[in-house]
C-alpha angles and dihedrals in degrees: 000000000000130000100299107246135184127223110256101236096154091094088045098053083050099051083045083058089043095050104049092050090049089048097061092031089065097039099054087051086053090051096052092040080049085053104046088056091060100036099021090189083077089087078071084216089292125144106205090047095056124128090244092055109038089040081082093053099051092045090045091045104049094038105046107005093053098022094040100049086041096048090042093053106044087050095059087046090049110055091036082066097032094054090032085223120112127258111294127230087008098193089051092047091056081052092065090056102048096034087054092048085051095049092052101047089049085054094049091041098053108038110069084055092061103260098137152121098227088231122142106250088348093065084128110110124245091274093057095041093053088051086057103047080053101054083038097063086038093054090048091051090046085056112040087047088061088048091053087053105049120126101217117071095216111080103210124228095266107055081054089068101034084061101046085047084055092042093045106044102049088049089049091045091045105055097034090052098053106124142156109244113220090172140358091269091028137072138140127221123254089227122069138197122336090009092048089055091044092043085048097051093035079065104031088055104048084043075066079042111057110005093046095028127030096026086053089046093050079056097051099040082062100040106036093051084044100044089048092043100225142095115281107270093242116013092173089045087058095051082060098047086046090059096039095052090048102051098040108040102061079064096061111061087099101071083080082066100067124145096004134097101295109103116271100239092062083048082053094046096048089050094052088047087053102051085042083056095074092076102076096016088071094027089070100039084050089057095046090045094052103044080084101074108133096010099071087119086074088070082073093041109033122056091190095058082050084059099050103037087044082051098048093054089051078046093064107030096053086047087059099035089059098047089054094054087050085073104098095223089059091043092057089068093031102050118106094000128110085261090081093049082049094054088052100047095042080063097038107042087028113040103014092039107042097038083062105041073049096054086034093065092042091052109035097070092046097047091045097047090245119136093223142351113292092246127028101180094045081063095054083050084052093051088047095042088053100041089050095052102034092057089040085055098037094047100045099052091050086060100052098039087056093042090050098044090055097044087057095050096050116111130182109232094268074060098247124141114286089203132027114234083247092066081046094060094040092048088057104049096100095059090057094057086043085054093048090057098044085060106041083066087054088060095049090057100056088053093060093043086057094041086053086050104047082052092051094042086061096118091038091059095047084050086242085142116103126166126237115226108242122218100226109207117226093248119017103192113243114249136257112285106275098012121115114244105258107254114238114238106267106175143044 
């Protein structure tokens, strides 16, 4: 037998704090910036509080705030489980967290005063970005060297796309972030004019790609198998779909580009990627789908399966969606519109939200010790808040992107313009109130999801945790193809 050791649950517990208050956070901020486009006297006349200042916010909060905090938690509970070893390099690994936190409150802190880049999901300053290259690396070491360390050969599924998402990220934040400072809130880009534009949505897409993809699939290849309690329902189906995202959807970022000056052929390149990109978009959300087989009664009894397999669906409806607006003949009536605001939130309040409010509820008892969440039926209110919210917004937004996309492409027969912009924007109002509802349940439901899991966090609070020390074996066997790895008892 080997030196007994204890899984280090401590940072995870802190990033499940971290995520619930930036969750909120950002959401809060989506809801007033909702609002301000339906009754624009919201922005109160300052300036700091306009749309064009605290979109950023919301944006930098949800993503990366809420996601991050979420996706860097659940990868340090992950491969603890999956390599049966503890958590490596354990102080760096509390400076993740804190130097994340940091980061992020600079970014929020900064931005609606104008201290800003201007770029889409990279709008953080020099200083910020430099904080986060350093936790990054810092995040990745943490984690590879977990993964060193695992006690089981076979790396599962999971741990594969939680380390491209590590790789790929850092590379995409790096080289989109290199600037020249002029001054510590200052700095311009090395690259100018149409590079700039194709260096910023290589980047801004396989953010999509990697940050909001393949690290929330790593999350759902280890919970959904885990939450249905059974193998995936094809292992070797999710190591295709692994290569082929990953080839294909660093290709596709110009297809943001359409109809501007880029040169058509990378348009067209970024369109054929796009449509190539199906393949393994609706392949994973199949295979999660489907790992359900036979399980499908835990949809009555579990919240937390109504949030993944919910999840999955938007998974694959906003995939597909967003392959189809990458045509440039459909592009031609999306861009610009609120359809493409729809398509984004249906995959980041559906799939990227709900697959971690899912996961959250899967890890959060057992990384607390608790034997189930403190409210189940807070939780159920949580699934309907959401659901709610999340079709009003989406449809809503389809309608007035369409509306509006038509109305612009109208033309009397001397080809003039049937509508002003003007009757475009007025046409369209209702479906902006009908949004800000939509997301002010959203809202409601994140703070029931924080109030459940202050409440479950109780013993954690009052430090009546304490690990057990676990006798690791010489050779643990790996498991059966497609099953999770059995996690070891951690806690008393």
């Amino acid at each position: 037998m080997q030196t007994p050791e204890a899984y280090d649950d401590h940072v995870i517990r802190l990033f499940l704090l971290a995520a619930a208050v930036w969750g909120i956070v950002g959401m809060s901020i989506g809801v007033l910036a909702a609002t301000q486009l339906a009754w624009p006297a919201l922005n109160f006349e300052v300036p700091w509080l306009t749309f064009s200042r605290i979109r950023a916010n919301h944006t930098f909060g949800v993503i990366f705030a809420f996601g991050g905090s979420a996706l860097m938690g659940s990868c340090y509970y992950v491969v603890q489980r999956t390599g049966h070893t503890r958590l490596a390099l354990g102080k760096l690994a509390l400076f993740t967290f804190w130097g994340w936190q940091l980061a992020c409150v600079l970014a929020m802190a900064t931005m609606p005063f104008g201290i800003t880049q201007s770029k889409e999901y990279a709008e953080p300053e020099w200083f910020v970005d430099l904080l986060v290259a350093v936790v990054w690396v810092s995040f990745g070491t943490v984690f590879f060297a977990t993964l060193a360390r695992r006690r089981i050969r076979h790396i599962y599924v999971a741990n594969w796309y939680y380390g491209a998402f590590i790789i790929a990220v850092g590379l995409l934040h790096i080289v989109n972030n290199l600037a020249l400072p002029v001054s510590l809130t200052k700095s311009y880009p090395v690259y100018s004019g149409v590079v700039d534009a194709m260096v910023q949505w290589w980047y801004g897409h396989n953010a999509v790609a990697f940050f909001l993809t393949a690290g929330f699939l790593g999350m759902m290849y280890y919970f959904v198998p885990r939450q249905a309690q059974q193998p995936l329902w094809s292992y070797r189906f999710s190591i295709v779909n692994f290569w082929a995202l990953i080839s294909i959807y660093m290709w596709a970022g110009s297809h943001h580009l359409m109809y501007t000056a880029l040169p058509d052929w990378v348009q067209s390149v970024g369109m054929a990627f796009s449509l190539v990109l199906l393949m393994p978009s609706l392949g994973s959300a199949a295979n999660g789908l489907l790992t359900f087989n036979g399980a499908w009664d835990k949809l009555r009894t579990d919240p937390a399966v109504k949030f993944m397999v919910l999840a999955l669906v938007f998974y694959a409806a906003s995939t597909f969606e967003g392959s189809m607006l990458a045509i440039k003949s459909a592009n031609s009536l999306s861009h610009y519109t609120d359809w493409t605001v729809a398509h984004v939130h249906s995959g980041a309040i559906g799939w990227v939200a709900m697959i971690t409010i899912g996961s959250l509820y899967a890890m959060a008892p057992r990384a607390l010790d608790r034997p189930a969440m403190h409210s189940k039926p807070a939780m159920e209110l949580h699934f309907w808040l959401h659901t709610a919210g999340l079709l009003l917004y989406v449809a809503s937004m389809w309608a007035s992107g369409i509306t509006a996309g038509l109305m612009w492409r109208a033309t009397n027969p001397d080809g003039s313009l049937t509508y002003s912009f003007l009757a475009s924007l007025i046409a369209i109002k209702p479906y902006y109130w009908i949004r800000a509802f939509g997301g002010l349940l959203i809202l409601s439901g994140m703070v029931v999801m924080a109030w459940n899991l202050w409440h479950t966090a109780a013993m954690a609070r009052a430090k009546l945790i304490k690990p057990i020390l676990v006798p690791l074996p010489e050779h643990i066997p790996d498991p059966v193809e497609g099953q999770v790895p059995a996690p070891l008892p951690a806690r008393t």
